[in-house]
C-alpha positions as CSV (number, residue, x, y, z in Angstrom):
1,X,158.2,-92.1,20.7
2,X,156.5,-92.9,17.5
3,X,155.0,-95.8,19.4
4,X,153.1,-93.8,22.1
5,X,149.5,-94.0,22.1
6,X,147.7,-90.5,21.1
7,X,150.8,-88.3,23.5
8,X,151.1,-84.6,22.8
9,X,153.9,-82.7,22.7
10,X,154.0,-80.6,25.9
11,X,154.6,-76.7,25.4
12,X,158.8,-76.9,26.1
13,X,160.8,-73.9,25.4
14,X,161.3,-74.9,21.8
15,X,159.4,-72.6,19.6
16,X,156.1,-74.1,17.6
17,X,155.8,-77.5,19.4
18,X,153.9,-80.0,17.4
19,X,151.7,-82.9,17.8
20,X,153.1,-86.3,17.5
21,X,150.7,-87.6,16.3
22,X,150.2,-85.2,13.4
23,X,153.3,-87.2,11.7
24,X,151.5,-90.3,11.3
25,X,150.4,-91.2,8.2
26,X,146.3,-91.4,8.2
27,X,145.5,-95.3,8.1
28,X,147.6,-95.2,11.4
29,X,145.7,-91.9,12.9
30,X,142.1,-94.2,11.8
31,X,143.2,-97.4,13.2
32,X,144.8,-95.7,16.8
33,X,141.4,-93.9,16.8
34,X,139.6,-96.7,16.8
35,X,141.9,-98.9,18.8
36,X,141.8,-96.6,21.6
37,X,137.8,-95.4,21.5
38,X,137.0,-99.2,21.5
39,X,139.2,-99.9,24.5
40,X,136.6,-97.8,26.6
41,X,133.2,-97.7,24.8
42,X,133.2,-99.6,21.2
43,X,133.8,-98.0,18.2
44,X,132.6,-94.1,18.1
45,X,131.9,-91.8,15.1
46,X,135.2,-89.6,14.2
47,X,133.3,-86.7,13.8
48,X,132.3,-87.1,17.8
49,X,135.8,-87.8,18.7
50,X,137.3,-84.7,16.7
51,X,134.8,-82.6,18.7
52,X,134.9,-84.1,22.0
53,X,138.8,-84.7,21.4
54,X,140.7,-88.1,23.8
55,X,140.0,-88.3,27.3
56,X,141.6,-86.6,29.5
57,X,141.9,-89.8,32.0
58,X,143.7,-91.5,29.5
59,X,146.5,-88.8,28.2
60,X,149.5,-87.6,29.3
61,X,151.3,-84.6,29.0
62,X,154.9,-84.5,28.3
63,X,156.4,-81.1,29.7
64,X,159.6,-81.6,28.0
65,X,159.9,-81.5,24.2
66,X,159.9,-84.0,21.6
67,X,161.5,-87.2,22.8
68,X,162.1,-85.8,26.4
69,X,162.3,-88.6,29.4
70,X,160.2,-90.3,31.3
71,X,161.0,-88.1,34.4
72,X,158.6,-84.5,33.1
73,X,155.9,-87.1,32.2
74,X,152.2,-86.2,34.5
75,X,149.9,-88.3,34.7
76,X,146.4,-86.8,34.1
77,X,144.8,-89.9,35.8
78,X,144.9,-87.5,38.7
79,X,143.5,-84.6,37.0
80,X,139.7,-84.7,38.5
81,X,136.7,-83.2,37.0
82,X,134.2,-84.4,34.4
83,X,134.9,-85.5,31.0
84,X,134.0,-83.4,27.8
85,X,131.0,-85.3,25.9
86,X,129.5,-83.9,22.3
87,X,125.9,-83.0,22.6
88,X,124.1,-83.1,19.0
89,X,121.0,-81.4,20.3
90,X,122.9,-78.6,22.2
91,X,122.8,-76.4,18.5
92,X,118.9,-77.6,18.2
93,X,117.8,-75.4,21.1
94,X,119.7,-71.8,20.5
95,X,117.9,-70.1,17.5
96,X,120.0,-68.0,15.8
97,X,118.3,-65.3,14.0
98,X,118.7,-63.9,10.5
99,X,120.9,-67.3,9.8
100,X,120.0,-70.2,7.6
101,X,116.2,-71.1,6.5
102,X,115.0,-68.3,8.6
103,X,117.0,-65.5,6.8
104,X,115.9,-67.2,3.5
105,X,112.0,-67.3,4.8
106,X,112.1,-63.7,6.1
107,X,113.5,-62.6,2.5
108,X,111.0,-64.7,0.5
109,X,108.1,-63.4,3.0
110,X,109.2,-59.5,2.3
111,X,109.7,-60.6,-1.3
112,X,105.8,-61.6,-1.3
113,X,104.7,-58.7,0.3
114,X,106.3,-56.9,-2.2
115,X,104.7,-58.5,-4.8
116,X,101.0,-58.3,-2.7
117,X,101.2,-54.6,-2.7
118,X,102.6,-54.2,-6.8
119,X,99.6,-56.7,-7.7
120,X,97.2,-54.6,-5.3
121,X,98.1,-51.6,-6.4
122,X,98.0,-52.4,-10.5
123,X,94.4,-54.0,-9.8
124,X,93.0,-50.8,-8.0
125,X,94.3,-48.5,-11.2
126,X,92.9,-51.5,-13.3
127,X,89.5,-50.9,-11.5
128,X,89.6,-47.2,-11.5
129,X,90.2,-47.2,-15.2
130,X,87.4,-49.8,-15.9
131,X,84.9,-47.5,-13.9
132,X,85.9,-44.3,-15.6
133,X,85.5,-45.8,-19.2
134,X,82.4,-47.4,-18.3
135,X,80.9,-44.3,-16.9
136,X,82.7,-42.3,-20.0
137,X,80.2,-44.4,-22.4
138,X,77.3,-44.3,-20.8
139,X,77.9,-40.6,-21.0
140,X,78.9,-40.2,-24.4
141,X,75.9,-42.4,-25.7
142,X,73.2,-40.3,-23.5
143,X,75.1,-36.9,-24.9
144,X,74.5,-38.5,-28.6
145,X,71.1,-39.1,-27.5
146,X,70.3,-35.7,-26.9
147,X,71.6,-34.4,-29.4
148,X,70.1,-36.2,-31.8
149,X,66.6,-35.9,-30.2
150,X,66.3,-39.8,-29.0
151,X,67.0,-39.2,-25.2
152,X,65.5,-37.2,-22.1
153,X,67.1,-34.9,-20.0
154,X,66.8,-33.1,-17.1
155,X,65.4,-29.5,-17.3
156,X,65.7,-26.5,-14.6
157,X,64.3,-24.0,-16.7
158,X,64.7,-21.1,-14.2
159,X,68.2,-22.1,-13.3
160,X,69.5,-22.5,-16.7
161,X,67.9,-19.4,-17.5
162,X,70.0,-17.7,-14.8
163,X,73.3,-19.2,-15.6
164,X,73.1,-17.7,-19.4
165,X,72.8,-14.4,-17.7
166,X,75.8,-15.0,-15.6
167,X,77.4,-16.5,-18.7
168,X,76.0,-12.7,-21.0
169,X,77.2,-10.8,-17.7
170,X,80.5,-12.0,-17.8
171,X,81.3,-10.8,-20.9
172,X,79.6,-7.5,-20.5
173,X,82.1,-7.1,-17.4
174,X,84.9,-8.2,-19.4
175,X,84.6,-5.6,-21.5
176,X,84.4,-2.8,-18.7
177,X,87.2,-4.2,-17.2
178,X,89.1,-3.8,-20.4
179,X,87.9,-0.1,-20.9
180,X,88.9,0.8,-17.2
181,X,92.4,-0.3,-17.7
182,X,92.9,1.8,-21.1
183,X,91.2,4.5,-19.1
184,X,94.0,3.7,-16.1
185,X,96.8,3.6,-18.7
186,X,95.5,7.3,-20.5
187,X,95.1,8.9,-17.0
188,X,98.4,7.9,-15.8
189,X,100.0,9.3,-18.8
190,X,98.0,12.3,-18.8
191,X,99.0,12.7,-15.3
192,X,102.9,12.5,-16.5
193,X,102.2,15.1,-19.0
194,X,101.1,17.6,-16.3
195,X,103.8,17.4,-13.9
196,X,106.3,17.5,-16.8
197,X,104.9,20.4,-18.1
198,X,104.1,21.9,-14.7
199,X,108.5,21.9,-14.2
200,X,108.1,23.2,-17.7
201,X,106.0,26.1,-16.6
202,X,108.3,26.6,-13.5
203,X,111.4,26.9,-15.3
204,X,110.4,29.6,-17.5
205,X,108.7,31.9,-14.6
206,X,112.5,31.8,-13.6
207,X,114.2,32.5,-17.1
208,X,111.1,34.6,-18.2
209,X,111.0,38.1,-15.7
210,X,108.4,39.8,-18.2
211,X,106.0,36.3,-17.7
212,X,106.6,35.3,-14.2
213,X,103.6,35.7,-12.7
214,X,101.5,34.1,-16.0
215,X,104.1,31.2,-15.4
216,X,104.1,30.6,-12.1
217,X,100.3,30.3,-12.4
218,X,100.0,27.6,-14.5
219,X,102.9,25.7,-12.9
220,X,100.6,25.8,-9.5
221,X,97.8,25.1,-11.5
222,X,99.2,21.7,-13.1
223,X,101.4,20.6,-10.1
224,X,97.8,20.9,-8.1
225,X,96.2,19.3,-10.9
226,X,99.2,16.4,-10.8
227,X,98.0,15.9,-7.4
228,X,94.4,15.2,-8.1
229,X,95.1,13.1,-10.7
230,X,97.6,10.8,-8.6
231,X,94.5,10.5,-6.0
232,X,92.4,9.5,-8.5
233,X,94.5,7.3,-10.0
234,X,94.7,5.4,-7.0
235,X,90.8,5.3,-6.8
236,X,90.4,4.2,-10.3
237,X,93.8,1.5,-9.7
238,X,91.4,0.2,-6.6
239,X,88.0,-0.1,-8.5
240,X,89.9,-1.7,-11.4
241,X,91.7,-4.5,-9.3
242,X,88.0,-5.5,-7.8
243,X,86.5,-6.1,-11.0
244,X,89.6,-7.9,-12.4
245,X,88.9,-10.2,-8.9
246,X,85.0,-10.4,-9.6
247,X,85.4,-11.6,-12.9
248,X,88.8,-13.7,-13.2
249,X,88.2,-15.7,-9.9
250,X,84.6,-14.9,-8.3
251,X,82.3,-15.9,-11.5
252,X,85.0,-17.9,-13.3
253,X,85.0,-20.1,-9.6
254,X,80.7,-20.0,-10.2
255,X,81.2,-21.4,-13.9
256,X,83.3,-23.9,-12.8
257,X,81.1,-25.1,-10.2
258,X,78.2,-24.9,-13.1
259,X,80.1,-27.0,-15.6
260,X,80.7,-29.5,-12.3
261,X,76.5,-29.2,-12.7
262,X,76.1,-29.8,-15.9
263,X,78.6,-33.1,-16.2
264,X,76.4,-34.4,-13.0
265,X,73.5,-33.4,-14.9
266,X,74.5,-35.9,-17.7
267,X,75.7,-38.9,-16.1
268,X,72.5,-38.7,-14.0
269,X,70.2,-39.1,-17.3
270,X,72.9,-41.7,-18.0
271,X,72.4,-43.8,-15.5
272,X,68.7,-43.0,-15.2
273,X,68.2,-43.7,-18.9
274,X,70.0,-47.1,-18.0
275,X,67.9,-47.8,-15.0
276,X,64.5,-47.0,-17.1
277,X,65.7,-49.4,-20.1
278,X,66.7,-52.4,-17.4
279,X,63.3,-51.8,-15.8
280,X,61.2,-52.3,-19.4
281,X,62.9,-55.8,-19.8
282,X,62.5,-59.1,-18.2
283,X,62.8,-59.9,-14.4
284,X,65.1,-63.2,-14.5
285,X,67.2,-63.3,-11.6
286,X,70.4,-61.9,-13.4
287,X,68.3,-59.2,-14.6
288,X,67.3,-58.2,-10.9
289,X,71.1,-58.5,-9.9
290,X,71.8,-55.8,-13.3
291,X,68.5,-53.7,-12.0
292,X,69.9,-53.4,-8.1
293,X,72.8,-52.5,-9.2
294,X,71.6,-49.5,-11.4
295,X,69.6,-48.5,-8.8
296,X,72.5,-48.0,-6.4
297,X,74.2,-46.1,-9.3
298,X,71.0,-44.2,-9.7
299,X,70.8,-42.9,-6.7
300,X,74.8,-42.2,-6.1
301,X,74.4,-39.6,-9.1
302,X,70.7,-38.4,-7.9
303,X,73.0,-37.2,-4.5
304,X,75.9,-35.5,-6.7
305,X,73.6,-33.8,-8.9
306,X,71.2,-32.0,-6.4
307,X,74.3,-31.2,-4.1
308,X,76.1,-29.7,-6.7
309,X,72.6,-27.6,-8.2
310,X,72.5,-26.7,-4.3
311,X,75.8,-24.9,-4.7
312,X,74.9,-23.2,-7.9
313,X,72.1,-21.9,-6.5
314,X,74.0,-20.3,-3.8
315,X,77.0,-18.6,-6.2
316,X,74.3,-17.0,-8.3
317,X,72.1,-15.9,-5.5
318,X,75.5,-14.3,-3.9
319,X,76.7,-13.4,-7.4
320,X,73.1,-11.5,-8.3
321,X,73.4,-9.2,-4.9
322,X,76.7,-8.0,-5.8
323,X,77.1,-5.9,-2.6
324,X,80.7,-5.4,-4.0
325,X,80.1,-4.3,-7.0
326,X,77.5,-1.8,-5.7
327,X,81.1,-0.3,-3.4
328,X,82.9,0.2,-6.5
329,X,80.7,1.5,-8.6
330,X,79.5,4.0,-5.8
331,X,83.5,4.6,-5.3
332,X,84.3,5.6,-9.1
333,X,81.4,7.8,-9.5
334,X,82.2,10.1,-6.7
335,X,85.8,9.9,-7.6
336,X,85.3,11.3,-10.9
337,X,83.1,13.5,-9.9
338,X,84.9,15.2,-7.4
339,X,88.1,15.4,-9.4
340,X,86.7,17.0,-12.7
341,X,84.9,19.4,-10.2
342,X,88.0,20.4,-9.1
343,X,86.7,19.6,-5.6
344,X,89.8,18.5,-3.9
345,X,88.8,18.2,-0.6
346,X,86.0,15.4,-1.8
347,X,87.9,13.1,-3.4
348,X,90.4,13.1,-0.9
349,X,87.3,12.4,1.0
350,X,85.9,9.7,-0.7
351,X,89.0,7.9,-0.9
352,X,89.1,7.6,3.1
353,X,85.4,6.4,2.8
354,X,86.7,3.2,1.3
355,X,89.6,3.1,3.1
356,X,92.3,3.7,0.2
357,X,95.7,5.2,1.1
């Protein structure tokens, strides 16, 4: 009945059974909440009591529906086990990751290690570009220097010496590289010429019975002659790839490595210039700091400049015995020679000696 304290609507075989108490208006829900907490312990918090719900000592369910008698009604007074009691600090102790404040920190933290490695990485290009113009204008101001007469530099006299004859020999073998290629190109199409005109001279020893013989002749002669030529073709093919290697990649690799030299060269008179001017003015303590620290530079560049004068030294020394150039030029002479000779056996020769097919 409407009067019933806090009685739910058993489950009856009516469909959707409701809660009585659902239909009272909400002062009366409030004030039959509080009437019957009090009864047992004083007046509770709703929130607790909508989570802990009534106690089950003190409600009855109704197994017939709405309005049914007081026959189906059982007592839950006999009901034993314990009652159901909120716990506030139950939630406290489960953590529950990638949730509330700790999503937000772990998000915040990535979002500052983002922003550590952007800074980091914008300060190390700020650095490196610092360093390079610094260097860059102690480099340009010595190069003025010396060119204007005002600054020293450093002077290998014998290995300077040497590199302008690598520099004069360079050209010289550019040159003879170009000549053996337009000799390549001439003997190839002289070679074409004679085996055309070798099928030429075969041809007509067939149409020709009165000049056979005088045509058959001088088809064998050119087809032989065609022959030669492709052997030395080959031979003068091989010497020309080796100089083409010797001069585009062996001695332009050494000038590389001597214009390495010569930029080490410079920024060691840089910083030595720099060091000698600190050392000619006075020795207050910020000075000293300014002179230390030149003197570390100082000797940073001392270390690249005799390494990289070491390696020069090496590619010209290498460069000046030529043991490959000696092969090739020993290789073209007796190819030449054999094939104007008409000695057909010796060029075939010498092209096994260097191990051309």
């Amino acid at each position: 009945s409407p009067d019933a304290d806090w009685q739910l609507d058993g489950v009856t075989e009516n469909p959707l059974p409701t809660a009585s108490w659902q239909r009272q208006p909400a002062a009366n829900l409030q004030w039959s909440l509080d009437e019957k907490v009090g009864s047992s312990r004083g007046t509770r918090d709703l929130q607790q009591v909508m989570v802990s719900g009534p106690n089950l000592n003190e409600t009855s369910i109704v197994s017939g529906g709405y309005g049914g008698t007081a026959e189906g009604i059982i007592p839950t007074s006999s009901i034993k086990g314990p009652a159901v009691h909120y716990n506030a600090e139950f939630n406290k102790r489960i953590p529950v990751e990638g949730l509330g404040p700790n999503m937000h920190h772990s998000s915040s933290s990535s979002s500052l290690t983002a922003d550590e490695v952007t800074r980091g990485v914008a300060v190390e290009k700020l650095e490196t570009v610092k360093k390079w113009g610094y260097n860059t204008y102690k480099c340009t101001k010595q190069m003025i220097s010396e060119r204007f007469g005002r600054g020293s530099r450093t002077v290998d006299l014998e290995l300077e010496a040497q590199i302008e004859v690598l520099r004069d020999t360079k050209k010289k073998y550019e040159n003879m590289l170009r000549l053996a290629r337009a000799l390549t190109n001439h003997f190839y199409n002289m070679v074409q010429t004679q085996h055309a005109l070798g099928d030429t001279f075969a041809d007509l020893s067939q149409k020709s019975p009165e000049l056979r013989d005088e045509f058959g002749y001088n088809a064998e002669t050119q087809k032989l002659l065609c022959k030669n030529g492709e052997t030395l073709l080959g031979a003068v093919n091989f010497f020309v790839s080796s100089i083409n290697t010797l001069v585009n990649k062996t001695m332009d690799d050494t000038l590389m490595t001597i214009k390495m030299y010569e930029n080490a060269r410079l920024e060691f008179d840089a910083y030595r210039s720099d060091l000698e001017e600190l050392s000619l003015g006075p020795r207050d303590a910020v000075a000293m700091v300014r002179i230390e620290a030149a003197q570390q530079q100082y000797h940073v560049h001392k270390e690249k400049y005799e390494r990289l004068r070491s390696d020069v030294i090496i590619k010209l020394k290498f460069l000046e015995e030529n043991k490959v150039m000696h092969k090739q030029l020993l290789l073209f002479h007796n190819a030449i020679s054999a094939y104007f000779a008409g000695n057909q056996q010796q060029l075939e020769q010498t092209l096994k000696q260097f191990n051309i097919s």
